[in-house]
C-alpha positions in Angstrom: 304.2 80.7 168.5 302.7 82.7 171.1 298.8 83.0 171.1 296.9 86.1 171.5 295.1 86.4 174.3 290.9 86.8 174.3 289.8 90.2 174.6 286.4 89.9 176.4 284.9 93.2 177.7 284.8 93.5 181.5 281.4 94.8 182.5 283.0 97.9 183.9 284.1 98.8 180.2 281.0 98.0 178.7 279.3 100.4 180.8 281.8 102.6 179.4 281.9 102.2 175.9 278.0 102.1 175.7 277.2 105.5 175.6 280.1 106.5 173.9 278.8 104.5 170.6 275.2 105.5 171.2 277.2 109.1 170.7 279.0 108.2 168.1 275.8 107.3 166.4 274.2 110.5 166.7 277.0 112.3 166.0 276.6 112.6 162.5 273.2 111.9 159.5 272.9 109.0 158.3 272.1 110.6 155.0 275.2 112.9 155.4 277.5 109.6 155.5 275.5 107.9 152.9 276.4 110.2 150.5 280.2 108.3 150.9 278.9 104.5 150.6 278.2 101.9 148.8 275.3 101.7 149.8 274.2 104.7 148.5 273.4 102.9 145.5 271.2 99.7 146.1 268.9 102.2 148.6 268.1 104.7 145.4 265.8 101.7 144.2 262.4 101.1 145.4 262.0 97.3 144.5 263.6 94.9 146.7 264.4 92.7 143.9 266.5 95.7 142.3 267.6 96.5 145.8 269.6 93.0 146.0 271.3 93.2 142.7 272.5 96.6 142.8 273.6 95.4 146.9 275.9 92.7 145.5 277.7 94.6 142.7 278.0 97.4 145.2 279.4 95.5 148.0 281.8 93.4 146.1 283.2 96.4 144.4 283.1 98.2 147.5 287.2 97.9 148.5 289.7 101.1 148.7 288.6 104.5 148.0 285.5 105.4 147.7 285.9 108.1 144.9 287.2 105.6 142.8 284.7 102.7 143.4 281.4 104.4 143.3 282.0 105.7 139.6 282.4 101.8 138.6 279.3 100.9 140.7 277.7 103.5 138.8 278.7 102.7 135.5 277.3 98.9 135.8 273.6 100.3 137.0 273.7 103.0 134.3 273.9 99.3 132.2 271.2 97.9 134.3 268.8 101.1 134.7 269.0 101.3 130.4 267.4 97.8 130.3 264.9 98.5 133.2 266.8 98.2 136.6 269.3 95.5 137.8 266.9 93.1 138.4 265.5 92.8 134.6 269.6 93.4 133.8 270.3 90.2 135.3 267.2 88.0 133.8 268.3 88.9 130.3 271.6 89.2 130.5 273.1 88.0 127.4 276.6 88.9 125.2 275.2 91.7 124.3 274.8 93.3 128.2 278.3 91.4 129.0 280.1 93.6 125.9 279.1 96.2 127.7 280.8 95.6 131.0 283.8 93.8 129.4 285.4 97.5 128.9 285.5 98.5 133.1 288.2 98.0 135.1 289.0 99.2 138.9 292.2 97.9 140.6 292.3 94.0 140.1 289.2 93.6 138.6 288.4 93.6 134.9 285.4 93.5 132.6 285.7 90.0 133.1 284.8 89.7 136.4 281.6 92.0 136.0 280.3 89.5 133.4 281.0 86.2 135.2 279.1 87.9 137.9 276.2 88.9 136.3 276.1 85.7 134.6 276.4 83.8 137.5 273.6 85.6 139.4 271.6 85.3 136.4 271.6 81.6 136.9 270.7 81.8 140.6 268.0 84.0 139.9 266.5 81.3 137.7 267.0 78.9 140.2 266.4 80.7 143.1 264.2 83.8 142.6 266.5 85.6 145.1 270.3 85.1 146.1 268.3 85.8 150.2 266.4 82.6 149.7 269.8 81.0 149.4 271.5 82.3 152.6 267.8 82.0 154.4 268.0 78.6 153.3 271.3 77.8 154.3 270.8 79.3 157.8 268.1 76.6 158.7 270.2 73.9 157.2 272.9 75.3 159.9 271.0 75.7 162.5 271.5 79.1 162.2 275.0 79.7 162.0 275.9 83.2 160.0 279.6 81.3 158.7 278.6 78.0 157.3 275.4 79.4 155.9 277.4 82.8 154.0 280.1 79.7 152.9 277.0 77.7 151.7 275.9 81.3 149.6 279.0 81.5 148.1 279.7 78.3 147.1 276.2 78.7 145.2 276.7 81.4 143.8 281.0 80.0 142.5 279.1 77.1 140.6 276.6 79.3 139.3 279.7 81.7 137.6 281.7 78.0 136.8 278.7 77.1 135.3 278.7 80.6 132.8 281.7 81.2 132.5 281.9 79.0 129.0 279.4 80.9 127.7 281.6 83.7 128.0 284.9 82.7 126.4 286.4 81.3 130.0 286.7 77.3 129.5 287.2 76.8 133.3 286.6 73.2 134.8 287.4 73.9 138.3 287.1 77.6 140.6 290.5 77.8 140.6 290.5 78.0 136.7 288.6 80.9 136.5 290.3 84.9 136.4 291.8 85.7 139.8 289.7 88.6 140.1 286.7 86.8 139.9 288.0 84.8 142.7 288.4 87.3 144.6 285.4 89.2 143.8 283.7 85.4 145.6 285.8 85.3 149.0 284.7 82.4 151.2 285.0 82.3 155.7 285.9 78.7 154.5 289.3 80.3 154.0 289.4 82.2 157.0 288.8 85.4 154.9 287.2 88.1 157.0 284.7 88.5 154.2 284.6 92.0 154.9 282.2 92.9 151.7 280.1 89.5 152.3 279.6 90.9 155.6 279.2 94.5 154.7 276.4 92.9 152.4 274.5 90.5 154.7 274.1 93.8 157.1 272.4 95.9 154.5 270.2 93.2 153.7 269.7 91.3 157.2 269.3 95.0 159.5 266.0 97.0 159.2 267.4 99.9 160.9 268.5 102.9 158.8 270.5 102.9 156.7 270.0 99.2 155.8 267.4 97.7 153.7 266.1 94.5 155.6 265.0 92.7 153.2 266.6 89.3 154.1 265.0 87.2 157.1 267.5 86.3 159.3 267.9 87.8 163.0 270.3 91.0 163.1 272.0 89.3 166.2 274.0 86.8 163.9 275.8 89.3 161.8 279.6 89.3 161.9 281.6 93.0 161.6 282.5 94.2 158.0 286.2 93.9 159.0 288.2 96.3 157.3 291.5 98.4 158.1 289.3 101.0 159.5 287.2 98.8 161.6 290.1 96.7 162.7 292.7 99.7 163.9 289.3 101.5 165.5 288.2 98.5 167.1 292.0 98.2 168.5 292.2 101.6 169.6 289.0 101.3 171.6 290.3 97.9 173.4 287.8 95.3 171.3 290.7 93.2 170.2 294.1 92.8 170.6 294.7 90.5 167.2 296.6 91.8 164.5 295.6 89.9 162.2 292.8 90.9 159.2 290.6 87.7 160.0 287.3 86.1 160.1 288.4 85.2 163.7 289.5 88.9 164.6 286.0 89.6 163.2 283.9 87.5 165.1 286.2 88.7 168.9 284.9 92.3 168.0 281.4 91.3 166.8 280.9 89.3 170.2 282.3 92.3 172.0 279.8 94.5 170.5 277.5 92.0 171.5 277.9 93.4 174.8 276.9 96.6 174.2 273.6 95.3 171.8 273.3 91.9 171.7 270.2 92.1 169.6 272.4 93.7 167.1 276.1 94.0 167.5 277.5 95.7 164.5 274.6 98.6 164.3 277.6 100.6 165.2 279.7 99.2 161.8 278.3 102.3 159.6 279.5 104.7 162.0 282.0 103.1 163.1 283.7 103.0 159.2 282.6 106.9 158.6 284.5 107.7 161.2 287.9 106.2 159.7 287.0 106.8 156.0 285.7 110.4 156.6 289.3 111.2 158.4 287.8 111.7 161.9 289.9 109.7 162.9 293.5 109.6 162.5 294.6 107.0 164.6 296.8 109.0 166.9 296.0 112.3 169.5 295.3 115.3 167.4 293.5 117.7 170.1 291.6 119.3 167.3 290.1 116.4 165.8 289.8 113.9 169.2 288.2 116.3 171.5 285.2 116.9 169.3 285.0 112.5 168.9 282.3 111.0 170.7 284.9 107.9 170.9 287.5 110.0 172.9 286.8 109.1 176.8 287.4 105.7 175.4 289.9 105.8 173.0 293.3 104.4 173.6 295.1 107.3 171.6 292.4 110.0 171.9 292.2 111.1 175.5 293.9 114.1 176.7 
């Protein structure tokens, strides 16, 4: 089976593509594209301890269209804020707090899922004090290697929910016992997954630059892209990759590609970068209208004149 070849930026290109993503940056608010994120949610808090709870159930339910998500986001912390914030939510969480989720649904995830979850991080929390002081942890141990210290988060936090998950009426022995959403809800890069919402998470918590909250230590420079379709068919279009494929591999081409352009930190372009796909300013083929008014279109494979 034929291979796809590298794609590694010529230095001719980078000096291209450079100031068009500095453009792209200033292009639009960050507080106008906020209003269409995730992470909307998890920056409303003050209290980095609330911050990372409401950042895990928003980036893990952060998949498909935003108007549908963010009202199941918002349900969960409605839950949380009545108890005195997602942090406090997840200390006490008992049946009581898990009837209350077991009712939401969006797409392949059920109550379920929610409550294995939050019971889960509950038990990490104990151990813990933070899910960061897991990864942080990990990233020593792994001399400092973002994939094998997210995998070593994960796998945390999937013993944490086997663990639970008795407690809540799911007699599971083994990960792959437990519902399918829940397995997916705990992707792993073991798998070659591209982690996308992993990743989107470990940028709001690991960048101090707005919008992200920076409240994890590790260095921006070893984040990985939040791969997702918009990402991946923007990052084709602009000649980043040329793999087809959805993967933690495809990921990691772009990411060292934008390493090129900031190697301090590569993916500072991702929120941008995603707005302009889920926003529609970018339709993935020449419409004169739309493309001429991109700050992507001297370099875009479809968008110049």
């Amino acid at each position: 089976m034929a291979t796809t070849p590298r794609t590694v930026l010529s230095a001719q290109r980078v000096s291209r593509l450079r100031p068009a993503f500095e453009a792209l940056l200033d292009q639009r608010a960050d507080a106008e594209r906020l209003q269409h994120d995730p992470l909307r949610v998890p920056t409303r808090y003050a209290d980095p301890a609330d911050q990372e709870i409401a950042a895990v159930f928003a980036a893990l339910l952060g998949y498909g269209r935003v108007s549908a998500f963010l009202p199941v986001i918002e349900a969960i912390m409605a839950q949380a804020d009545a108890v005195g914030g997602p942090r406090a939510f997840i200390e006490g969480f008992d049946t009581d707090d898990a009837a209350g989720l077991l009712p939401m649904r969006y797409r392949w995830n059920n109550g379920i899922d929610f409550v294995l979850l939050a019971a889960g991080l509950r038990r990490v929390i104990a151990a813990h004090d933070r899910l960061g002081a897991v990864i942080e942890g990990a990233w020593r141990k792994s001399h400092r290697s973002i994939r094998p210290a997210l995998s070593a988060m994960v796998a945390t936090l999937r013993a944490a929910v086997l663990a639970a998950a008795p407690e809540h009426g799911v007699p599971a022995a083994e990960f792959s016992d437990l519902p399918r959403g829940t397995r997916t809800l705990l992707s792993s890069p073991d798998s070659g997954s591209a982690c996308k919402r992993w990743n989107m998470l470990l940028r709001w918590m690991i960048r101090t630059e707005s919008p992200d909250l920076g409240i994890w230590t590790l260095p921006a420079s070893s984040l990985v892209l939040p791969l997702d379709t918009h990402t991946h068919k923007l990052a084709w279009l602009l000649g980043l990759t040329r793999r087809s494929d959805g993967s933690w591999k495809t990921a990691q081409e772009i990411t060292r590609n934008l390493a090129r352009l900031d190697p301090t930190d590569p993916i500072k372009y991702d929120f941008a970068l995603a707005h302009l796909g889920i926003s529609g300013g970018c339709r993935k083929e020449r419409i004169p209208s739309i493309c001429d008014a991109c700050a992507m279109v001297s370099v875009c494979q479809v968008g110049a004149p």
